[in-house]
N, CA, C and O of each residue as an XYZ file, in Angstrom:
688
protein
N     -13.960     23.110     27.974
C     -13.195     23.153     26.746
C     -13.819     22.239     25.708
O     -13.071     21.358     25.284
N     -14.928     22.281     25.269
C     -15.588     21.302     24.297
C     -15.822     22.532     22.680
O     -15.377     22.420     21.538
N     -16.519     23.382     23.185
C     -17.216     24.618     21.996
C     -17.234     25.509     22.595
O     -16.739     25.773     23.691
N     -18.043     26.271     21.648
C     -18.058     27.904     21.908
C     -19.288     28.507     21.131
O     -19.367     28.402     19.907
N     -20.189     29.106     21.847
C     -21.034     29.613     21.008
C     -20.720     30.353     19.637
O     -21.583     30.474     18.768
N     -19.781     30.705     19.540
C     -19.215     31.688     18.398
C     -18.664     31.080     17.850
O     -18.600     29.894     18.172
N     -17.855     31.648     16.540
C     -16.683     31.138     16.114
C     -15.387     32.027     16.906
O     -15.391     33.003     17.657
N     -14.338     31.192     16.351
C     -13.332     32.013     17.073
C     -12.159     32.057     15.841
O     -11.372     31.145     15.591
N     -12.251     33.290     15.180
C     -11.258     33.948     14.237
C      -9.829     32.682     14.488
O      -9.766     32.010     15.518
N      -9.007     32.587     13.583
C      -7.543     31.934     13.634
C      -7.272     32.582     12.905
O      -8.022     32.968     12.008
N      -5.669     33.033     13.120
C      -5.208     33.731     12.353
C      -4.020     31.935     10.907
O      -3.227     31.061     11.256
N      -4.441     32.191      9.876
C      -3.793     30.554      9.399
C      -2.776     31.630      8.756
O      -2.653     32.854      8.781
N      -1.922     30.222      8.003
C      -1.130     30.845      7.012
C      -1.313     29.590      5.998
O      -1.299     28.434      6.423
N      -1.485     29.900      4.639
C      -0.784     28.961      3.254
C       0.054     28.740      2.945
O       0.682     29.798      2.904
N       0.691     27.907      2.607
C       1.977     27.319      1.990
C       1.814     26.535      0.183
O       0.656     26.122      0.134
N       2.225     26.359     -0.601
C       2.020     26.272     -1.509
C       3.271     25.324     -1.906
O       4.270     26.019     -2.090
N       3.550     23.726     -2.122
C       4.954     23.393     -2.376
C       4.351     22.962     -3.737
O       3.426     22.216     -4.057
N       5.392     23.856     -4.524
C       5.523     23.350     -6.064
C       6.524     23.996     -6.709
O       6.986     25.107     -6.448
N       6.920     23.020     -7.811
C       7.860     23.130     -8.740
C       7.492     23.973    -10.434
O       8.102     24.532    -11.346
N       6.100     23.588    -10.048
C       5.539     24.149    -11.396
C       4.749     25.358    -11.411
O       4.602     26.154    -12.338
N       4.240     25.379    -10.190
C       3.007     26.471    -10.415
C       3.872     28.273     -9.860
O       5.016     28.427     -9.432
N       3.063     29.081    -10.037
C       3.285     30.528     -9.007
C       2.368     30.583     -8.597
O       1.525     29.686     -8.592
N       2.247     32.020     -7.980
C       1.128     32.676     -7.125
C       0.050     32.763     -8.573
O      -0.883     31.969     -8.687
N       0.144     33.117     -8.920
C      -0.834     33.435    -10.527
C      -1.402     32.077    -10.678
O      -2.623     32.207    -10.764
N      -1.136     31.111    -10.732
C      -1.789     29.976    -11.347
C      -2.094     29.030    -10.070
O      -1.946     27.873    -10.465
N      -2.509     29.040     -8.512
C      -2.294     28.164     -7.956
C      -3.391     28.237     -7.364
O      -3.806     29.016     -6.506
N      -3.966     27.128     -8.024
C      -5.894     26.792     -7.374
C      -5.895     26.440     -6.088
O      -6.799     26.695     -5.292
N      -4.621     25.694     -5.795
C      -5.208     24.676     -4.149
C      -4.662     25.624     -3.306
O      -5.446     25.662     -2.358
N      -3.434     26.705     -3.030
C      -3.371     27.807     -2.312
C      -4.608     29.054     -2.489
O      -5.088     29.606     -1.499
N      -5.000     29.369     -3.819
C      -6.268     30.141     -3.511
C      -7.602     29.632     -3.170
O      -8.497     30.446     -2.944
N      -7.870     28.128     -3.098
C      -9.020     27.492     -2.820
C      -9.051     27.832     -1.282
O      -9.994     28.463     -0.805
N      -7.613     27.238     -0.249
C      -7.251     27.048      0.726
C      -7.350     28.503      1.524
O      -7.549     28.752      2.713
N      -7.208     29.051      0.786
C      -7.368     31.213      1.158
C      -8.582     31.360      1.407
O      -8.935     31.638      2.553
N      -9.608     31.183      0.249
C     -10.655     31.998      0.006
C     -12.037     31.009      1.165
O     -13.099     31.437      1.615
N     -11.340     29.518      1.319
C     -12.035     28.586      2.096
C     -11.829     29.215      3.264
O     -12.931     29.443      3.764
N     -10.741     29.702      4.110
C     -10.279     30.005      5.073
C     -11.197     31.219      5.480
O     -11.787     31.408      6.544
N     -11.165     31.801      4.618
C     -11.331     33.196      4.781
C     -13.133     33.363      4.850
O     -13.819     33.991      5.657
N     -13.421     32.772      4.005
C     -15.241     32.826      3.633
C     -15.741     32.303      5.291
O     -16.822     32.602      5.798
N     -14.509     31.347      6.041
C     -15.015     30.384      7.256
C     -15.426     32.164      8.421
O     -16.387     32.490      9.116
N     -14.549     32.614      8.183
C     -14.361     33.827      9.272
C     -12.967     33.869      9.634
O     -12.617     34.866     10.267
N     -12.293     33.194      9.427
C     -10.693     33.235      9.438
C      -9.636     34.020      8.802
O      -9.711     34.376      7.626
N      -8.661     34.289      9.564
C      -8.058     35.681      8.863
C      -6.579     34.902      8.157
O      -5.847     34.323      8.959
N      -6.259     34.908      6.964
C      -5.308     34.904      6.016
C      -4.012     35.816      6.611
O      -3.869     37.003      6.315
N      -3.050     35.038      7.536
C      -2.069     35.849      7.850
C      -0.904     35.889      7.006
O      -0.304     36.931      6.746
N      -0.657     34.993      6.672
C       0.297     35.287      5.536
C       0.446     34.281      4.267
O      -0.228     33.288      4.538
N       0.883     34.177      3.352
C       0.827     33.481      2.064
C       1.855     32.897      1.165
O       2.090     33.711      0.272
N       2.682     31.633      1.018
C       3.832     31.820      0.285
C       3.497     30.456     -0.669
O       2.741     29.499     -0.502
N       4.464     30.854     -1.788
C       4.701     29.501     -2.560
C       5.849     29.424     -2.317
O       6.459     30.372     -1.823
N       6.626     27.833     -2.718
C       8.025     27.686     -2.816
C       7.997     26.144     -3.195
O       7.125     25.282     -3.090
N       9.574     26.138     -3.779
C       9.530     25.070     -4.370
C      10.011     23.778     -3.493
O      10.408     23.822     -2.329
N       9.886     22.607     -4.321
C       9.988     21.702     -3.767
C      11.572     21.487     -2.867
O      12.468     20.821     -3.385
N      11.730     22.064     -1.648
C      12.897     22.157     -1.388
C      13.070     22.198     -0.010
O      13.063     23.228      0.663
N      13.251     20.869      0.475
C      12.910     20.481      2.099
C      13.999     21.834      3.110
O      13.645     21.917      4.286
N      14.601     22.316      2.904
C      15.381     23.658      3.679
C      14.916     24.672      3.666
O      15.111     25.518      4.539
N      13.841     24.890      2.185
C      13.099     26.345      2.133
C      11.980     26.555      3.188
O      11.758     27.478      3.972
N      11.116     24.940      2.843
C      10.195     24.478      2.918
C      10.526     24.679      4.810
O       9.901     25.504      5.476
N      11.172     24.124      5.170
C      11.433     24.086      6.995
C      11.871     25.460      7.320
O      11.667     25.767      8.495
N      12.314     26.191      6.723
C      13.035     27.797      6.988
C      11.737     28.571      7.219
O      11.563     29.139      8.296
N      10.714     28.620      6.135
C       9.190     29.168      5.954
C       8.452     28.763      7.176
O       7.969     29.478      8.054
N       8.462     27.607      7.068
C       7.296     26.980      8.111
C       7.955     27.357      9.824
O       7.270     27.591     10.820
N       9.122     27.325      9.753
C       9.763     27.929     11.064
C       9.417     28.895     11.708
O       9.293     28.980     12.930
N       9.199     29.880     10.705
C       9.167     31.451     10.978
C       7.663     31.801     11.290
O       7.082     32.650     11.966
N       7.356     30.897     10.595
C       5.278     30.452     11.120
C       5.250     30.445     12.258
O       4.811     31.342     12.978
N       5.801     29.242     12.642
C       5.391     28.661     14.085
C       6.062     29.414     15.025
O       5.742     29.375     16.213
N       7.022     30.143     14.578
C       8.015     31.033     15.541
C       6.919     32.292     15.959
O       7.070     32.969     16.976
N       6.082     32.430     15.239
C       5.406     34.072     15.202
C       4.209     33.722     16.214
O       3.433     32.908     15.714
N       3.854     34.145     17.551
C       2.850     34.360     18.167
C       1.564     34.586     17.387
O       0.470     34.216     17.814
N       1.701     35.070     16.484
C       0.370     35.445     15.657
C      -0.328     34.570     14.906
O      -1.473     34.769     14.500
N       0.482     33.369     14.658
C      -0.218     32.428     13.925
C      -0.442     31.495     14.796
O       0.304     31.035     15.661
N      -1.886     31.152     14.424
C      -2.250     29.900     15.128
C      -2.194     28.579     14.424
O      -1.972     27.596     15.130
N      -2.367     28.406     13.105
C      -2.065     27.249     12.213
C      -2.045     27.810     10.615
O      -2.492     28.823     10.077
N      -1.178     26.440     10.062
C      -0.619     26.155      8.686
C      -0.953     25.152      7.805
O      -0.710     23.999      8.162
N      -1.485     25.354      6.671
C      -1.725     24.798      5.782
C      -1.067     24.899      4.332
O      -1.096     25.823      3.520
N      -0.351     23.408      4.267
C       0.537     23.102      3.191
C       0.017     22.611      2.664
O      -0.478     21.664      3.275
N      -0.338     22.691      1.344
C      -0.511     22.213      0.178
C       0.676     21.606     -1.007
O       1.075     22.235     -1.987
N       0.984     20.570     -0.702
C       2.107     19.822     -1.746
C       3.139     19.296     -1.849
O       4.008     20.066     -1.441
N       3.590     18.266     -2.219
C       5.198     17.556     -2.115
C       4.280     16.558     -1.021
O       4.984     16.614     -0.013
N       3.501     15.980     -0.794
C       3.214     14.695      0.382
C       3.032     13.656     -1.306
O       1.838     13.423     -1.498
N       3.619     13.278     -2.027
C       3.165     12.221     -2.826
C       4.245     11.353     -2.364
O       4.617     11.244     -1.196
N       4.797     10.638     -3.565
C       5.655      9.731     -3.608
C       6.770      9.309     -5.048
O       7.378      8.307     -5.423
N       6.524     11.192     -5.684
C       8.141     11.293     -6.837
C       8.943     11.776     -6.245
O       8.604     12.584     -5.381
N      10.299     11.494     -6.454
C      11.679     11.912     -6.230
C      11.742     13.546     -5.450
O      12.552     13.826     -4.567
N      10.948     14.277     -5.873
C      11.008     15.368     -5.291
C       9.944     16.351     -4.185
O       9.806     17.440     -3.627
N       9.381     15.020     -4.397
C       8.160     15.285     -3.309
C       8.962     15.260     -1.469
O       9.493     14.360     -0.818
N       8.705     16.587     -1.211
C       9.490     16.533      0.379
C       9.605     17.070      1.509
O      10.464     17.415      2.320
N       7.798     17.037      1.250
C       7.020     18.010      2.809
C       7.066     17.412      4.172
O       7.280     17.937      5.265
N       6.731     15.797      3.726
C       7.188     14.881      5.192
C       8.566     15.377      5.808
O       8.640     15.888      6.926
N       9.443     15.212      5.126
C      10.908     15.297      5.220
C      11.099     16.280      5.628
O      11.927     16.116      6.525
N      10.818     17.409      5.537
C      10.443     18.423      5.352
C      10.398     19.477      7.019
O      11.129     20.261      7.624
N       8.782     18.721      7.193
C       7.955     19.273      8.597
C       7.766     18.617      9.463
O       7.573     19.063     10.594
N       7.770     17.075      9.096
C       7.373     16.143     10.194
C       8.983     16.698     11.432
O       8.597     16.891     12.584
N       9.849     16.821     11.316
C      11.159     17.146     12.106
C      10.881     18.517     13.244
O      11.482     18.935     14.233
N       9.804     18.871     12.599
C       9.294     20.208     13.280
C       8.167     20.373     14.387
O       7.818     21.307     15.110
N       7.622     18.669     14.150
C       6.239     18.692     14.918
C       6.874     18.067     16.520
O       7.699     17.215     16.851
N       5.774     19.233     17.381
C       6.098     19.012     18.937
C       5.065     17.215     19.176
O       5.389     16.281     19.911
N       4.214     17.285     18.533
C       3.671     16.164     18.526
C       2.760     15.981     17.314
O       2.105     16.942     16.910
N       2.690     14.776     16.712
C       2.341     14.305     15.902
C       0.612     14.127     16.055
O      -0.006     14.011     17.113
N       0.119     14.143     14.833
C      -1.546     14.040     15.474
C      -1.984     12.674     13.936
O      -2.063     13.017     12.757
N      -2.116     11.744     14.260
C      -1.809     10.519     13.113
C      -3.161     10.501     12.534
O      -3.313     10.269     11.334
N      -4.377     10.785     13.499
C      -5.654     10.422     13.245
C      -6.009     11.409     11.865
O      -7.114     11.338     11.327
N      -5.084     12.202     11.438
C      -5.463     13.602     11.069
C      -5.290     12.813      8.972
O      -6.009     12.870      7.975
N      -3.948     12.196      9.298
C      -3.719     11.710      7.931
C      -4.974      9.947      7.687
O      -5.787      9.679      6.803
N      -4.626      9.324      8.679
C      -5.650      7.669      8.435
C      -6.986      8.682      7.824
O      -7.190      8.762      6.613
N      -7.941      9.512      8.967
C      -8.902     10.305      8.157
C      -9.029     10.143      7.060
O      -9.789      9.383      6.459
N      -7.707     11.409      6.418
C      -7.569     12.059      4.991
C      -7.906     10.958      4.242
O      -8.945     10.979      3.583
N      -6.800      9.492      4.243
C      -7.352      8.838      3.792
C      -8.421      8.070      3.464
O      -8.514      7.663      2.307
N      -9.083      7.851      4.116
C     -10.740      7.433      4.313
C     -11.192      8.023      3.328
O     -11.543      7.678      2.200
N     -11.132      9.178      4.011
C     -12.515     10.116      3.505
C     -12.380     10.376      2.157
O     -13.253     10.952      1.506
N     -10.620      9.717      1.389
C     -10.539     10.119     -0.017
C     -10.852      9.141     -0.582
O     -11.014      9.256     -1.797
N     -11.035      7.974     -0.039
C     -11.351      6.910     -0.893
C     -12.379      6.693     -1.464
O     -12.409      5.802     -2.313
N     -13.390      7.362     -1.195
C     -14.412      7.878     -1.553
C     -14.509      8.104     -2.866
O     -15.245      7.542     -3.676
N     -13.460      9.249     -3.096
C     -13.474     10.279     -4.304
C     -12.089      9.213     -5.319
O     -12.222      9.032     -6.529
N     -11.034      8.719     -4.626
C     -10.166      8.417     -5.966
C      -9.905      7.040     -5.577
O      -8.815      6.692     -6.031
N     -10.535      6.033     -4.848
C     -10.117      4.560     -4.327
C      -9.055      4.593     -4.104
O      -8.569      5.724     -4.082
N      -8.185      3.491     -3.840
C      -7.069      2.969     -3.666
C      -5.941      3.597     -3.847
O      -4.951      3.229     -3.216
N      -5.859      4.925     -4.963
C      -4.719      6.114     -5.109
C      -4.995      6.826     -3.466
O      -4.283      7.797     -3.211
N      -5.561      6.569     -2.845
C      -5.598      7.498     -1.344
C      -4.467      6.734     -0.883
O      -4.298      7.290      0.202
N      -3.622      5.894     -0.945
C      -2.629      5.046     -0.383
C      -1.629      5.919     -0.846
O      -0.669      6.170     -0.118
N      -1.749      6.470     -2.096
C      -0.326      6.967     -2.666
C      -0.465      8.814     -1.113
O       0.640      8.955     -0.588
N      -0.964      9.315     -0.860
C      -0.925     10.267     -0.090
C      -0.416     10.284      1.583
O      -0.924      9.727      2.557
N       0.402     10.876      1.510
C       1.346     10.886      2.857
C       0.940     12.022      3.623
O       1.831     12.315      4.421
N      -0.084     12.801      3.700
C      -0.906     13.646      4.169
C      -0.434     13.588      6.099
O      -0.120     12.618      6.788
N      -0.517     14.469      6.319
C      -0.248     14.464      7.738
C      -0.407     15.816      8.324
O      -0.456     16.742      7.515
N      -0.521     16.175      9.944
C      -1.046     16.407     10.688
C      -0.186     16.735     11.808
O       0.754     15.953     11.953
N      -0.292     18.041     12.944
C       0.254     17.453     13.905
C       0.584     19.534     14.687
O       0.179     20.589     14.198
N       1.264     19.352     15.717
C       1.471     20.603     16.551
C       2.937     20.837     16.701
O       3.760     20.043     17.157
N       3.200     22.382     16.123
C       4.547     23.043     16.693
C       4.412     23.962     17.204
O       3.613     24.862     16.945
N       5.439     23.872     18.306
C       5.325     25.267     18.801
C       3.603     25.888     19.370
O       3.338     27.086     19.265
N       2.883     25.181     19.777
C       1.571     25.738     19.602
C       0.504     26.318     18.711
O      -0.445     27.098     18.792
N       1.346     25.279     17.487
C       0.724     25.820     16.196
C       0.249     24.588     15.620
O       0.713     23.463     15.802
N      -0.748     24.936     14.891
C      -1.480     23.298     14.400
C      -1.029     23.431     12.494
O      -1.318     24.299     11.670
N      -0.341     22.331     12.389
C       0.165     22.437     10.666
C      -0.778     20.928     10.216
O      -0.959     19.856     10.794
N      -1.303     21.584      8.695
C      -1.692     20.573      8.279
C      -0.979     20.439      6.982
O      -0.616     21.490      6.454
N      -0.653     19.021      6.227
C      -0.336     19.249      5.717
C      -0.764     18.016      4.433
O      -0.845     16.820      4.712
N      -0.985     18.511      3.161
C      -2.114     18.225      2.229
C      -1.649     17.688      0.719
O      -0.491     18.051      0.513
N      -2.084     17.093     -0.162
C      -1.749     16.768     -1.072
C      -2.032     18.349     -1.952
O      -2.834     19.224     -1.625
N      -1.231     18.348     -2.960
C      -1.514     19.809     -3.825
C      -2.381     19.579     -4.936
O      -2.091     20.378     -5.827
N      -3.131     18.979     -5.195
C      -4.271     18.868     -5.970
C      -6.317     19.503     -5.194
O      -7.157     19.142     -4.369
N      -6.091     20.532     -6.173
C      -7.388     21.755     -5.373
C      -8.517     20.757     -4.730
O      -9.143     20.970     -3.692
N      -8.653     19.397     -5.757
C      -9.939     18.611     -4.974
C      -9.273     17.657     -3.592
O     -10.072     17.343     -2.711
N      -8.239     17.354     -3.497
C      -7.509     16.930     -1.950
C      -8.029     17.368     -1.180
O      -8.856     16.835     -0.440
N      -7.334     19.373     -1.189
C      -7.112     20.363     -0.515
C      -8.879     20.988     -0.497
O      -9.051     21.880      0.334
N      -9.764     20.708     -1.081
C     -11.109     20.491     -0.997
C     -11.497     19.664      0.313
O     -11.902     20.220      1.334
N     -11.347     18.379      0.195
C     -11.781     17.378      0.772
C     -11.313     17.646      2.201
O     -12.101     17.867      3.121
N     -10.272     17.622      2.308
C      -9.288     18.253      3.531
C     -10.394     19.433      4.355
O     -11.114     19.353      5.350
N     -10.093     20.505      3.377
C     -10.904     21.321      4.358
C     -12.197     20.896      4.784
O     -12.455     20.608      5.952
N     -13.157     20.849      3.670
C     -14.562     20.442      4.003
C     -15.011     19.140      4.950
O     -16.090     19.216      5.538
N     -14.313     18.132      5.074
C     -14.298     17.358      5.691
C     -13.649     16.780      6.557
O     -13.895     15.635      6.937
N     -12.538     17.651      7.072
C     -12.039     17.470      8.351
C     -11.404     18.673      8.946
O     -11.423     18.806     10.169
N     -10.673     19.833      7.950
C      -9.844     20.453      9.202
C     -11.337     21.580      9.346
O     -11.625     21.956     10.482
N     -11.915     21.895      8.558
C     -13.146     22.857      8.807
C     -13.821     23.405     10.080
O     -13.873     24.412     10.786
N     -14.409     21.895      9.935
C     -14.964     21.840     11.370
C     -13.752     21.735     13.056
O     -14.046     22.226     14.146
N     -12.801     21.167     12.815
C     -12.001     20.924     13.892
C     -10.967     22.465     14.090
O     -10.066     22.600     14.918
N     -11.365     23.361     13.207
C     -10.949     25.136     13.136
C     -11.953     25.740     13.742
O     -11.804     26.915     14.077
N     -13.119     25.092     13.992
C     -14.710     26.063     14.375
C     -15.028     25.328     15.499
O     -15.367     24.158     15.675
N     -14.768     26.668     16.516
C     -15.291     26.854     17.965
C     -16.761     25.798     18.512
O     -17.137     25.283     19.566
N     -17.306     25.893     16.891
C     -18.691     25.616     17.874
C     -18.994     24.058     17.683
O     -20.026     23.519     18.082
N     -17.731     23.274     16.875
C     -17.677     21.774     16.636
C     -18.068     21.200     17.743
O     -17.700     21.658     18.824
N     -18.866     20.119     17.664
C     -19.207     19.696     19.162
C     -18.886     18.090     19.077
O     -18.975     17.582     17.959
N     -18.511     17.237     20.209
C     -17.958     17.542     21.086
C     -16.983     18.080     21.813
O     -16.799     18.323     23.006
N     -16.028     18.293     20.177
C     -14.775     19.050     20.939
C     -14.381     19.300     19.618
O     -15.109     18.996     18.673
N     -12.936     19.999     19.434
C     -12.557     20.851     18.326
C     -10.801     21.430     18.847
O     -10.413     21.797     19.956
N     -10.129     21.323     17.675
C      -9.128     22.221     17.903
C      -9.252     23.503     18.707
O      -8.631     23.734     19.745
N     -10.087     24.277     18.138
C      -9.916     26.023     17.796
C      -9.981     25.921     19.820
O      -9.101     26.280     20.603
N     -11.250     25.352     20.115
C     -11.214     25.473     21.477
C      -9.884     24.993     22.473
O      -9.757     25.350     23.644
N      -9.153     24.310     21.904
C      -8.109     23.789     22.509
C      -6.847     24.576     22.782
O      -5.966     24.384     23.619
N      -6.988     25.523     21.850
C      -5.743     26.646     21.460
C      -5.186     26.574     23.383
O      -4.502     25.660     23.844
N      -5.669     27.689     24.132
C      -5.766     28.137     24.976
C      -5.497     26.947     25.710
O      -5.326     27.477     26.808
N      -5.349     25.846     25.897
C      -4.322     24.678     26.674
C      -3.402     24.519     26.369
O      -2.598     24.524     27.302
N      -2.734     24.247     24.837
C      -1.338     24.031     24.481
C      -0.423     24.425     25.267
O       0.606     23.754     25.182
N      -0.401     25.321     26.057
C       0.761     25.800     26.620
C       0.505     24.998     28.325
O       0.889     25.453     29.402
N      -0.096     23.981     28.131
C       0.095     23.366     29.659
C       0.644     22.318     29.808
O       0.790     21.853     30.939
């Protein structure tokens, strides 16, 4: 269980939390699509919704409820205004928490915006046998995110080891 010569297709889904944007105007859900998709990964399903920790857990439910999906990617509400409320949200949902996934995020953003990587509550983790990530809603975050950490840990042939290969244990 380390790699795989191949890749191995995931079926993901997008999530989109915002108050302002739609489907028409939303860079970090179509960045997060077209990234997914260009990888070899199949786009199973697609939603926006607003900032609204009951919608937000009702959606993501029905994700992790569906055999068909293997992981989720949220884009938005991890800041720290009044209505930001994806933690609140999903963290209630995770079978286990995966912490290394957010310290990362941060790192690797400090790079790009210093010390504002503190303001991001970014997090990580498994339901149901489903891997949710979950991301700040700004397209260069949701950039960084993919390209530099969930990318490779989605692709079979990551070495020494990798999510995608792991699928196929969760249930032990």
């Amino acid at each position: 269980m380390s790699h795989a010569d191949a890749l191995i297709p995931l079926r993901l889904c997008v999530l989109t939390v915002s108050d302002s944007r739609s489907l028409a105007d939303d860079r970090s859900g179509d960045y997060l699509a077209e990234a997914l998709t260009q990888e070899g990964h199949h786009l199973h399903d697609r939603a926006l919704l607003p900032d609204d920790r009951y919608r937000l857990r009702a959606c993501v439910s029905q994700w992790i409820a569906d055999p068909d999906v293997d992981g989720i990617l949220v884009t938005g509400g991890t800041g720290f205004t009044g209505r930001d409320s994806t933690p609140e949200a999903l963290l209630p949902l995770l079978d286990k928490e995966m912490p290394g996934f957010g310290e990362l995020f941060r790192h690797v953003s400090v790079d790009e915006i210093g010390t504002s990587s503190l303001q991001s509550r970014a997090f990580a983790g498994l339901a149901n046998q489903t891997f949710l990530f979950c991301l700040p809603g700004s397209t260069s975050a949701c950039r960084t995110a993919w390209e530099k950490i969930i990318r490779a840990q989605l692709d079979a042939r990551t070495r020494p080891c990798n999510l995608a290969t792991l699928r196929p244990r969760l249930k032990e």
